[in-house]
N, C-alpha and C positions, 0 to 999 in steps of 0.2 A: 504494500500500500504506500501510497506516494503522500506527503503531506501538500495542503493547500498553496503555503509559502513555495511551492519549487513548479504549479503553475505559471505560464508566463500569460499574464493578463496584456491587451493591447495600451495603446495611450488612453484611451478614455476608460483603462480600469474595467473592461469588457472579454468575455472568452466565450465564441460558439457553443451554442451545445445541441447536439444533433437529438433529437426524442425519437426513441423507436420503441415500437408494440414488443415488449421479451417472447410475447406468442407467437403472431404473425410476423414479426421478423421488418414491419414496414416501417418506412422513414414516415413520421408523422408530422415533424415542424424540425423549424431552425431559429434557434431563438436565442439570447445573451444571457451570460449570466455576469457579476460581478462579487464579490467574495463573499458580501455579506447574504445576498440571494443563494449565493451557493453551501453557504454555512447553514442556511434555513433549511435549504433542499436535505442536506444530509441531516441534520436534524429530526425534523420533521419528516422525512421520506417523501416528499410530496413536491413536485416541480416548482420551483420560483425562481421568476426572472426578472430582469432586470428591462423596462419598457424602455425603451430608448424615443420612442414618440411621445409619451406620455411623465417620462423622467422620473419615477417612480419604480419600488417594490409591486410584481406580479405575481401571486402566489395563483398559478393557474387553475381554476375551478372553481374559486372563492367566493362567485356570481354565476356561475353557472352549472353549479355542479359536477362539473367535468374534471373532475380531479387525475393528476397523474402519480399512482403508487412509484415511489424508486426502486425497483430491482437491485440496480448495477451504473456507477458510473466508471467511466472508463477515460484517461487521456493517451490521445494520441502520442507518436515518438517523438512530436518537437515539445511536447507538453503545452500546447498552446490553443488546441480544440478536444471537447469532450463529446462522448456520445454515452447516452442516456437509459438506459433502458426501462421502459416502465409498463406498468397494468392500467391503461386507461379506464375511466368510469362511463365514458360518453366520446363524445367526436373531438378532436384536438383543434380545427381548426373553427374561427367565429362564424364561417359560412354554415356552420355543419354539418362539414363532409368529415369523414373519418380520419383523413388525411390532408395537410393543406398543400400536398404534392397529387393534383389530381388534372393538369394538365399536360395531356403529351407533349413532346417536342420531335421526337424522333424514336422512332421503333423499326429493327432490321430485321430482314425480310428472310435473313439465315437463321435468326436465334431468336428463340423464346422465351419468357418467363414461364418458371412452372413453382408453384407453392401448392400445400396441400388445401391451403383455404382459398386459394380459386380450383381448385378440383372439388374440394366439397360443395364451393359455391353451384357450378356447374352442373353436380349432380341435384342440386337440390332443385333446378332450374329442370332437370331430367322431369322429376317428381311434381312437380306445380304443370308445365307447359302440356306435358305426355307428348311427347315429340315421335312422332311416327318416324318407325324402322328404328327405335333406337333400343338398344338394347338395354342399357339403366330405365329405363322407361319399362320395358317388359318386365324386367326384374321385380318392379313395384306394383304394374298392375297384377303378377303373379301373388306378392304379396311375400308375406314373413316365413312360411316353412319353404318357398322355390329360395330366398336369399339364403334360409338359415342351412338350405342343401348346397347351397353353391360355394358358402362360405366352409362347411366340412367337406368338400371336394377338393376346393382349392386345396386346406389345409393338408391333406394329403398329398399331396402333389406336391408341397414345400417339404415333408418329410421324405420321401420316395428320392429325391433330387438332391437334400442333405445328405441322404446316407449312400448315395451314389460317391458324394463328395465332388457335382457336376456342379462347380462355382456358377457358372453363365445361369445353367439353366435353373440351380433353387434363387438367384436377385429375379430373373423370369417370375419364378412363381411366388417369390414373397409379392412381389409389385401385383401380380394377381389377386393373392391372398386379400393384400392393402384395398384395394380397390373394393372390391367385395364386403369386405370389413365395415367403412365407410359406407357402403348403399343400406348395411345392417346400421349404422349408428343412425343414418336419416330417417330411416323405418321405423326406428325403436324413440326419434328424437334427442340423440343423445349429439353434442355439440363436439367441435375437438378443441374448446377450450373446457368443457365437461374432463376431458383426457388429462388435457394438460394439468389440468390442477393436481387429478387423482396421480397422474404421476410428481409431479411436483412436491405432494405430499408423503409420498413414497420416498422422494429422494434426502426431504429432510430428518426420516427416518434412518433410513442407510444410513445415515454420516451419524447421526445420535449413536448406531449400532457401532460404528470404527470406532468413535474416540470413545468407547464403552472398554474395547478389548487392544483399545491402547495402553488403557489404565489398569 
């Protein structure tokens, strides 16, 4: 851990701080902070910054509900920008969009984004539209024992391939498994920040268990 005094603040006593979802992994805002905004932040766990329009302390969500949990702050190698990580309450941005990075500029025509919360989004989009010939769409109108057979199919098929020791083919079938898994959490309503927590909770257990049998 690095102390506050060995960030390099600019002239106006300011330092970026990137805010991103510990979930979703997305860029959410860009916003300043100054020592004593960043002394509250770690305090408090709760984002504050530094308005630079406004000249003031900004403890974000303080009017709007929108509060941001601190996870993780992290500085970069020059120590001169941070990134943020947090559990949002609501939208980050005053438009309220989720994100206040919601304008494209440019997107290549080789490469994609891929996150599992626009794949969940996608199928959840399967499930509302019923999109003919599609097969997440079949899945659902078949209903909960055609998913909960396809999901014990797959799962075979991940084991048959591990124990083959056929690397390519069991990331094949886990990615199948995954897939399947998800049309089961949409079916049953269950979120992947519902996951994320349950694992989350898990993990702060694990470590409770190591420095247990450290001691």
């Amino acid at each position: 851990m690095i102390n506050i005094d060995e960030l390099k603040f600019d002239a106006n006593g300011l330092i970026p701080a990137i805010v991103v979802d510990a979930v979703s992994k997305r860029v959410l805002t860009l916003a300043y902070m100054n020592r004593e905004s960043l002394a509250i932040s770690m305090e408090k766990e709760l984002t504050c910054f530094w308005s630079r329009s406004r000249q003031e302390l900004w403890l974000k969500g303080e009017t709007s509900g929108n509060y941001q949990h601190i996870v993780s702050i992290t500085a970069d190698c020059d120590k001169d920008a941070l990134v943020v990580m947090v559990e949002p309450d609501g939208p980050a941005c005053h438009l309220g969009t989720v994100s206040c990075f919601e304008n494209p500029v440019y997107e290549s025509e080789n490469r994609h984004e891929f996150s599992y919360e626009q794949l969940y989004e996608m199928l959840v989009g399967r499930k509302v539209e019923k999109k003919e010939g599609s097969y997440t769409t079949y899945l659902f109108e078949k209903g909960l024992d055609k998913i909960l057979k396809k999901v014990g199919e797959e799962s075979t098929e991940v084991i048959i391939a591990a124990k083959a020791e056929d690397k390519k083919e069991t990331i094949y079938e886990i990615a199948d498994l995954a897939y399947h898994v998800m049309v089961l959490m949409i079916e049953a309503g269950i979120s992947l920040e519902d996951i994320h927590k349950e694992l989350a909770s898990r993990h702060v257990i694990d470590k409770k268990i190591k420095q247990e049998k450290m001691t």
